[in-house]
Structure formats: structure tokens, C-alpha cells
N, C-alpha and C positions, 0 to 999 in steps of 0.2 A: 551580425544582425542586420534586417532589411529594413530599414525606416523611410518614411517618406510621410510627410502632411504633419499637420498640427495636432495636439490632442483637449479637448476645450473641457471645459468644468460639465457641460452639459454629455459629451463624450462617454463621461466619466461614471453620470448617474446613468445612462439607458446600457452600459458595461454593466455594473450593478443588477440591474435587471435580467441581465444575460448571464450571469454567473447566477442569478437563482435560479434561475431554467434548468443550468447545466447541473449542479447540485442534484436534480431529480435522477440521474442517474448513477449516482453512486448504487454498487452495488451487483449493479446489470451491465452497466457500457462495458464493462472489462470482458480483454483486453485491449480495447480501444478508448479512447483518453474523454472523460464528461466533457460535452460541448456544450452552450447554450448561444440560442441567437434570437436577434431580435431586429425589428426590420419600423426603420422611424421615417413618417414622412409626414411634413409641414409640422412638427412638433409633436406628432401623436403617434403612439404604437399603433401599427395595422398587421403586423405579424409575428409570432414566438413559437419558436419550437428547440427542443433539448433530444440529444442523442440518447435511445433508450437502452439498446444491447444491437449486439452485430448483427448485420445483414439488416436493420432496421436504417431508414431513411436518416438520413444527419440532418443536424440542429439545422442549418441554415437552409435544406429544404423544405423542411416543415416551415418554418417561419416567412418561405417565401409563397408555397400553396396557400398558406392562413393569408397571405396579401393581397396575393391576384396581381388586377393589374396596377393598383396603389401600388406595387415595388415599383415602379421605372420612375426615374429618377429621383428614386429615396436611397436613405443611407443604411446600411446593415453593420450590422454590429454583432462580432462571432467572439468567442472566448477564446477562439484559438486559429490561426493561420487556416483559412479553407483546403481541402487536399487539391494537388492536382494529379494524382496518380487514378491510376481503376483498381478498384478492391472488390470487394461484394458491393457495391456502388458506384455509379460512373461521378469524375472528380465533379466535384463544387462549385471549382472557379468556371465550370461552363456552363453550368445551369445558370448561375450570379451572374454571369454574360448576357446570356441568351434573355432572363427576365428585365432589362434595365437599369437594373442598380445604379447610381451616380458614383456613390463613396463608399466604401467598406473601411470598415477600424477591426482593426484584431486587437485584442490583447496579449497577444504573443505569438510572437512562431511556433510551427512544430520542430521539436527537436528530431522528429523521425531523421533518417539518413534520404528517406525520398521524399522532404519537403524541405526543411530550414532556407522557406525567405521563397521556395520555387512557385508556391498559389501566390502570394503577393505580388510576383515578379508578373506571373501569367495577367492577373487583373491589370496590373500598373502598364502591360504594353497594350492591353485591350481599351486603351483610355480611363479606368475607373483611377479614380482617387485612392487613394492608401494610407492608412495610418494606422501607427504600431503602437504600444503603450499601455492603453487605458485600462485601467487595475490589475496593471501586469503583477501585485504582489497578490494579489486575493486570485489571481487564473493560474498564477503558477506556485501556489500553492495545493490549489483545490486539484493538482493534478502533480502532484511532487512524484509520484509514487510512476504514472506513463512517463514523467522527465527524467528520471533515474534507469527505471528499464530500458526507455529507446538509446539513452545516452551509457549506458555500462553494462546492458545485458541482464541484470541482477534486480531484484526484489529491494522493494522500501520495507525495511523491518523496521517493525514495532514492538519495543520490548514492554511487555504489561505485566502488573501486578498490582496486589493490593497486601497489604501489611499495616499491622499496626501500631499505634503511635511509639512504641519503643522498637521500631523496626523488624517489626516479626511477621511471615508469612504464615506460619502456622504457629502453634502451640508444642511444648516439648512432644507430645504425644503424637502431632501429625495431623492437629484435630485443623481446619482451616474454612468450615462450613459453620456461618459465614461472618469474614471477617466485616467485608463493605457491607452495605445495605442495599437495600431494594433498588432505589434511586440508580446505584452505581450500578449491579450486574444489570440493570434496565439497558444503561449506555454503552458496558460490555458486549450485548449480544448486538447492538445497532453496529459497533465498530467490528464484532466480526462479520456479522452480514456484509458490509462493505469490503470485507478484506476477501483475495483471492484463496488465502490460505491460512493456517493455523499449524505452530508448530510448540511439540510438545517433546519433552526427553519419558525415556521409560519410567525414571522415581514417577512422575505424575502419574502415568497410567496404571500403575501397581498402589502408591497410597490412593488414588481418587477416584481411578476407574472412569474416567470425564468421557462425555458424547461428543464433544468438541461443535456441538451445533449452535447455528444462529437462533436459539427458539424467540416465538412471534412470530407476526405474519412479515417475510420474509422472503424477497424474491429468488433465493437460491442458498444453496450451503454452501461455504468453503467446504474447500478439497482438505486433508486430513494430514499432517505429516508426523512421524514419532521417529526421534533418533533413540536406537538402540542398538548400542554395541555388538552384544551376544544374543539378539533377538531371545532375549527372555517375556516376548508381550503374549498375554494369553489368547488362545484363538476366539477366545468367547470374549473377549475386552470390548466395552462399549465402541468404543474410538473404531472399531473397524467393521460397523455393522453394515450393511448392505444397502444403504439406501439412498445411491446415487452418489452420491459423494465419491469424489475420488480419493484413494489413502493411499499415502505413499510412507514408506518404513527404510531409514538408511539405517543399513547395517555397518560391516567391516567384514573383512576374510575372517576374522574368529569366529563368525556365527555358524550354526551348526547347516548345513545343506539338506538334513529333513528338513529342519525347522523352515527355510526358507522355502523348502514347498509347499510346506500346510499351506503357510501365509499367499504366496501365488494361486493356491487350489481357491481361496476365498477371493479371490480376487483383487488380492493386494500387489500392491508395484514394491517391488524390492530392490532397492541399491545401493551398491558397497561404493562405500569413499574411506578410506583406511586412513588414518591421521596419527598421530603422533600420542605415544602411552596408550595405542590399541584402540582408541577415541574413534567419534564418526571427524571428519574434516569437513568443517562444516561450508567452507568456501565452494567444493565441488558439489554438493544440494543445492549454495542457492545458483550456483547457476544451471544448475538440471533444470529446479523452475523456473528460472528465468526463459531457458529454451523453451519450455511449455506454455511461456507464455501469464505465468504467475509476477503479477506485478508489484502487490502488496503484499507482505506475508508477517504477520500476530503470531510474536513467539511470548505465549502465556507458560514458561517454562519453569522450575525449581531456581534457585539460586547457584547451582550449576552449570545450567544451560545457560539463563541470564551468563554466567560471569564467563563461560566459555566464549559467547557472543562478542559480549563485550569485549575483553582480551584481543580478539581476531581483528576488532574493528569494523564489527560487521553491523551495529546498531545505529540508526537514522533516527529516531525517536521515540521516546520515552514518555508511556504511559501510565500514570504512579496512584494509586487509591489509597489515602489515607486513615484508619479509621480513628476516632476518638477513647481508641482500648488501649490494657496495659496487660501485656500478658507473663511477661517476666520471664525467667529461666535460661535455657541453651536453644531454643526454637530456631530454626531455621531462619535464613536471612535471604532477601530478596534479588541479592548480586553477591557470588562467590569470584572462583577464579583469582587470579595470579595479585589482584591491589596491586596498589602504590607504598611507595614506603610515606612521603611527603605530601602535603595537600597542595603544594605546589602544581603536582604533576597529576592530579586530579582530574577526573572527568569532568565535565559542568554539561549545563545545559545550558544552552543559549535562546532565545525568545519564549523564556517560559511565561506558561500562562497557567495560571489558580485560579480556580473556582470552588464554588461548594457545593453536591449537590447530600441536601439532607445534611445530614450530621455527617458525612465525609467531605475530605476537602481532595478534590484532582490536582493532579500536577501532572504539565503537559508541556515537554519541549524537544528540543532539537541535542542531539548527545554531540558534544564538541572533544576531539580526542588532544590528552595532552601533551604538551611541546614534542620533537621528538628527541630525546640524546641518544648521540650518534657513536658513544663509545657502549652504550649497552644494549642499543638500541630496541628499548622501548618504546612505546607509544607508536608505532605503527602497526597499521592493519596488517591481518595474519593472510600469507596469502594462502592457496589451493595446493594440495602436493600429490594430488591424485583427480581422477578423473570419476565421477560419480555415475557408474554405468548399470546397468538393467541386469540383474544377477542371471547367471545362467545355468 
């Protein structure tokens, strides 16, 4: 990490204002990480700008045109380490030169491979002041999902569901329309809009028939993904209509070779990752999208998929819908797969956070995997054992 300069209480709040900037690009800056910047001179904001979607000007130039010539010798305050490379934009740290800036504060480095700490170094020899910090838990938070990608390749998965208060995702019948209420599918399609991608197994697509879209006004759809073994998905199945969205279908070598051409002829991407009891392997998907560039990826799956995920140790966090019903019987359960024999060796979640919204209660944290023991060795993440490639 590259530190240099103090970090002051006042630092701290005009960061705050910068992470609400950045905040407005959820949704669109992917795959490039929400930035916000804010530009302070003699006490007062003279300029704010947030990264919107690629090839679009960065936070910290917007916030330095909003300034003019009020930036020289003011301080700028970025959510995240200025670039110094050329992208679809020339870097940052020489425009921040060239306007006068006195002192920049980031709130974090970029993890990229072509920055960690190299725009800070660029400014710190240009003479500007430096300082690292300031609400570095709410900046690298608000971008857990580019930290994970630029640092392992791989997709932030979010395992979501909602069930009801005796653990039930459906009803013995299959009936699941609707357990949450208004409130919660409201904050359901907001957290797909934001997500790069959605992933679903076939039970879903055959009991529900699902569109997998963002509905609202909505700057873009996630891309579409359905794991199916023996590609039993129908060609008329909502999930794969044609309307930009990209949908992508891992199969296995058991799927039939017509079948995977209908599904090519409509314009679906198909690819086999072969896994273990004939299964898709889900390690070599996510890093297919992770090479594509899919950052965040919403697995709203059965309790098979959940507990397949889960098992691999491929789940980051956990989004949980509780409703206030009781539905009793054999009904489906929210997380399958392999369990623990002991609570011991439990999954937990670690900075959970509950809320209500309406007459449901959220449950929102971090999945922490349990200890490892090394003579059965459980509790570690499943790895890859194939290569998830473009069927042919």
C-alpha cells in the first residue's frame, strides 16, 4: 500500500460526498470500478463529478471542468487512486497536474495490476501532496465486486433468495409467486440492475419460466446465465428472449449436439464445463465471466444451485428475504448440497446487516467458510477441473 500525508476529520466528510457521486454509477460504470470525485477549495465544493459507464470521462475530470480555474491550488478528493495508464481515456494523474491541484486524498488504491499505488506515486513526484485512507471501509466496499475481479479474475457472487419464515422457498407444490412483498422484489430488480449478470439452474427455468430482467427504468439488463446439464431449456423459455441481453447456457458433454444448435441458431452462447456426477463445474463459468469482464454476478438459484455454490465456496455474499408466512410440509429449502454434520463447522455470515422492508425482514452479509479439517478436508473452496469453453 502507498501512504503518504495525514487523513483529517474534515478529509473524511468531503470523501463522504465523493462516495455519493460515485454511488450514481452503479449499474452503468461496469466494467470499470464507481468513482466519485470532488474538488475543495478554501472550504467550499467548486467541483463534483462520478464515473458514468466506459469511454465516458472519469470522476475526477468532470469535477475538475465543474472547477475551472478554482482547482489550482485546491484539494481533490477521488474514491479511488487516479489511473495512470491510457484507456479509452488519457490517465488522470496528468490532467490533476496540468489543472494545479495542491493535494489529492484517495480513498484507496486501485487494485488493478496497472496501478496499485503507480497515480499516487506519478502525483507525489509531480510535487502534489498524497493521502491514502479516507473512508476506505465505505470505498472498498462500494466496489468489493472491481476488488475481487481485478485481484482473482472471478465474479462477486451474490447468493439471493427469499423463503418463508419456516424456511421455505416455495410451497410443497412449487407455488413461490409471492413469497416477499412489493417492497422487497422493488429492491430485487435495483440489485439486479446493478449486477453484471444473473444466474439461474434449469429447475428455475422449467418451474417459473423467469425473464431474468431488471424491470423499471433501468439503465441496462444484465447478461443472462442458466446452468443446464443436458440442456433440457426450452427454446421458447422467457430467459432467452432476444432483447439484447446477452445469455449464456453451461452445459456438459451429455448435452445433446442438436440441442446445442437450436440454442446457438437463437443466439445463445453455449459452454461445457464438465464437473463431477455429470454436473456443470461451476468454477470454470465464473471465470469465463470473469474474462468477459462480468464483475458482479446474482445467483437467484433453487436450493441446489445455492447449495452447489455454496459447497465450491464460491459465494461472497448473501442476500436473504424473509417473509412473515408459514407454510409447512416438504417445500423446498433455500440452500441444499453436501451440509455440515456439526454447527461447529457452519457457515456464518460475518457483518450482517437486518433491516425491514414492509412486513419482510432482509438479511444481508458476508458468507464466512468453515474452519478447514485437513484429514477430510472439508470446508474449502471447490476448485475448476475443466476449462469452460464455446461449444463447437
Amino acid at each position: 500500500m502507498f501512504y503518504l500525508g495525514q487523513i483529517s476529520d474534515s478529509d473524511e466528510r468531503y470523501m463522504q460526498k465523493a462516495l455519493q457521486l460515485a454511488r450514481r454509477g452503479a449499474g452503468t460504470a461496469s466494467p470499470n470500478p464507481m468513482v466519485g470525485a470532488v474538488v475543495v477549495s478554501d472550504g467550499r465544493i467548486v467541483g463534483r463529478g462520478y464515473h458514468a459507464r466506459p469511454g465516458s470521462p472519469h470522476a475526477e475530470v468532470l469535477a475538475l471542468d465543474e472547477a475551472g480555474e478554482a482547482a489550482r491550488g485546491a484539494t481533490l478528493y477521488v474514491t479511488l487512486e487516479p489511473c495512470v495508464h491510457w484507456g479509452r481515456t488519457p490517465p488522470c494523474t496528468e490532467t490533476i497536474i496540468g489543472r494545479g491541484i495542491r493535494r489529492v486524498v484517495a480513498a484507496m488504491e486501485d487494485p488493478d495490476e496497472k496501478m496499485r499505488g503507480r497515480g499516487l506515486r506519478r502525483l507525489a513526484e509531480a510535487g502534489i501532496e498524497t493521502a491514502v485512507g479516507a473512508a476506505w471501509g465505505g470505498a472498498s466496499q462500494l466496489n468489493e465486486a472491481y476488488i475481487k475481479h481485478r485481484t482473482t479474475g472471478l465474479p462477486f457472487v451474490t447468493a439471493k433468495w427469499a423463503m418463508t419464515l419456516d424456511g421455505r422457498i416455495a410451497t410443497r407444490a412449487g407455488d413461490s409467486r409471492w413469497i416477499s412483498g412489493a417492497a422487497s422484489r422493488a429492491l430485487v430488480h435495483e440489485v439486479r440492475a446493478a449486477s453484471d449478470a444473473i444466474l439461474v439452474g434449469i429447475g428455475t427455468v422449467l418451474q417459473d419460466d423467469p425473464r431474468l430482467t431488471a424491470r423499471g427504468e433501468t439503465p441496462r439488463e444484465p447478461a443472462r446465465v442458466v446452468l443446464d446439464s443436458t440442456l433440457r431449456i426450452p427454446p421458447n423459455a422467457r430467459v432467452l428472449a432476444r432483447d439484447g441481453a446477452p445469455v449464456i447456457v453451461a452445459t456438459t458433454s451429455r448435452a445433446s449436439p442438436l440441442a446445442r444448435e437450436i440454442l446457438e441458431r437463437q443466439g445463445v452462447e453455449v459452454c461445457v464445463a464438465d464437473g463431477p456426477g455429470g454436473r456443470v463445474d461451476l468454477k470454470p463459468v465464473l471465470e469465463t465471466l470473469g474474462r468477459r469482464g462480468v464483475m458482479s454476478l446474482l445467483v437467484e438459484g433453487g436450493g441446489i444451485v445455492h447449495g452447489a455454490f455454496v459447497d465450491a465456496g464460491l459465494v461472497d455474499k448473501v442476500l436473504a428475504f424473509v417473509a412473515p408466512v408459514l407454510v409447512g410440509g416438504p417445500g423446498p429449502r433455500p440452500v441444499g448440497g453436501a451440509g455440515v454434520e456439526t454447527l461447529a463447522r457452519a457457515w456464518r455470515l460475518a457483518r450482517p446487516v437486518v433491516r425491514q422492508m414492509e412486513q419482510d425482514v432482509v438479511i444481508e452479509g458476508y458468507l464466512v467458510p468453515p474452519p478447514w479439517d485437513p484429514e477430510t478436508g472439508s470446508g474449502r473452496a471447490g476448485e475448476g477441473r475443466a476449462q469452460c469453453l464455446p461449444a463447437s
